[in-house]
N, C-alpha and C positions, 0 to 999 in steps of 0.2 A: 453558583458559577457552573460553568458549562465544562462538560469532562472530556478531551478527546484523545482520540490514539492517534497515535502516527510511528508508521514503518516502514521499511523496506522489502519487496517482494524477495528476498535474498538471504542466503546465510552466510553471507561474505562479510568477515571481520573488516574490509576496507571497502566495503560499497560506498560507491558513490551515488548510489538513489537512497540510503540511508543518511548519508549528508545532506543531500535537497527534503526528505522527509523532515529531518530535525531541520533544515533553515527556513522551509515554511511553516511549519509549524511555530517557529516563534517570531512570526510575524503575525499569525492570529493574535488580534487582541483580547484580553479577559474570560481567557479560560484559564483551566486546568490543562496539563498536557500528560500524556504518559506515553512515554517514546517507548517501543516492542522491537525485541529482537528475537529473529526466528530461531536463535540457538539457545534461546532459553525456554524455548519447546520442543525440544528433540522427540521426537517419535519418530518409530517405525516405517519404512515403504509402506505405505496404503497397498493392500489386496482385501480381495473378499475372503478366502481362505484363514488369514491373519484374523480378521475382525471377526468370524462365526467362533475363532480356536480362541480368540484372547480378549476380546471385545473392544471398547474403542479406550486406549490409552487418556487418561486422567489430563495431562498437558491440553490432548484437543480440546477436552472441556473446558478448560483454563480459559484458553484463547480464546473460543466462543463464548465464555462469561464476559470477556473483554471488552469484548464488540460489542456484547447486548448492554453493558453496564454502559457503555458512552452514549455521548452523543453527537458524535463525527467520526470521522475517518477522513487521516491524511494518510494515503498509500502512495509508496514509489514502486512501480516494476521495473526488475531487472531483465534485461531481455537476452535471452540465452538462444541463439540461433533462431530467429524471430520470435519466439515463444516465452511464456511464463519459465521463469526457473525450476529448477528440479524441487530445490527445497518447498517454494512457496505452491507450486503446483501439488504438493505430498500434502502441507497443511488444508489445502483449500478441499481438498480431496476427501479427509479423512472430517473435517468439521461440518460438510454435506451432508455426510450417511447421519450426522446428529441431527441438521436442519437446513433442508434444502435453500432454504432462506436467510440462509447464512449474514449477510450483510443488513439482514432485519429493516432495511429501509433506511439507513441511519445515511446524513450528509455527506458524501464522500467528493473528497477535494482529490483526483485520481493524476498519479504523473510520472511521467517516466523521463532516466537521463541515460546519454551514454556514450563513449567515446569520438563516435560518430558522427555524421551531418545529421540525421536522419533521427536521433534523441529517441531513441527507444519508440519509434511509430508506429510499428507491427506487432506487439507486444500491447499497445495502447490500443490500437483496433480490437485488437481480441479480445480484451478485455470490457470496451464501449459496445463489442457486439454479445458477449457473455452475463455478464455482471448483472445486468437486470432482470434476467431472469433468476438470479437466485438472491433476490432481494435489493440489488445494489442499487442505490439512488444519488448516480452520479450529478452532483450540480455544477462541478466544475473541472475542467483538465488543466493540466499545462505538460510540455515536451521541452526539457533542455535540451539542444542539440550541444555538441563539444566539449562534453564538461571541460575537461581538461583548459581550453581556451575562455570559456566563460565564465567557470565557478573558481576566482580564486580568495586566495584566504578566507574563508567559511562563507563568503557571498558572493553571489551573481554578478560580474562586476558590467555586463553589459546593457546598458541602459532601457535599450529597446524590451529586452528577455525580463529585465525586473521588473519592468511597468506590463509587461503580459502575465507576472506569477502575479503580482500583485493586485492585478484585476481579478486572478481568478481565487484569491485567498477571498475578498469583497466577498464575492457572490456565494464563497462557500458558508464564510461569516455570517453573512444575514438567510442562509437556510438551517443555520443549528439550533 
């Protein structure tokens, strides 16, 4: 059976790109799932000072055994003034200096939501224009615009929006 992770670009106990990670994720058929949460790898601010004085914290390795052990990736990014979050931009940071190729090639179903019209889309460029240079093999996106209006009681309730994750669950599916 097929292993994958899915998270949230965030350390926010109430994310809402952590709720779209866990609802697509169990929409994949016939895997294994292991949902990750950034607060169960607390480390340090990334510097270069830090990392010569103390070396790379044990957690980073964790996480990166994570990634290499699957075989997908369902990621949500939170968009924190157009950008990556703090938290998940610290993680991503600090598991580079291990291996620039961090996302190992593995399938990544890549998605962002958020209170907004606009579903986290500047955050998702960033990422569509990043990611593949350090390994990332994105096969598919999706952008909830509005959570609030769209995602209620643990599902997508708008018809259009579900038949667009759901196309792109497909495609991530038949790349793992």
């Amino acid at each position: 059976m097929k292993k994958i992770i899915a998270f949230a670009g965030t350390n926010s106990k109430e994310s809402i790109n952590k709720k779209l990670a866990i609802y697509a994720s169990s929409l994949v058929d016939n895997v294994s799932i292991n949902i990750l949460d950034l607060n169960d790898f607390e480390m340090p601010l990334y510097g270069i000072d830090l990392e010569k004085e103390k070396g790379i914290p044990e957690n980073v390795h964790k996480f990166l055994d994570l990634i290499k052990a699957s075989d997908g990736i369902i990621l949500s990014l939170a968009e924190h003034n157009g950008a990556y979050s703090t938290a998940f931009k610290n993680v991503f940071d600090w598991i580079s200096r291990i291996d620039g190729k961090l996302w190992s090639n593995k399938p990544m179903l890549l998605m962002a939501t958020s209170p907004g019209a606009r579903g986290g889309a500047s955050v998702l460029e960033i990422a569509k224009s990043r990611f593949p240079y350090m390994g990332g093999n994105i096969v598919s996106e999706f952008s909830l615009p509005s959570f609030g209006e769209n995602f209620i009681e643990n599902k997508i309730v708008n018809s259009e929006l579900h038949s667009s994750l759901l196309k792109a669950i497909t495609k991530f599916q038949n790349n793992l």
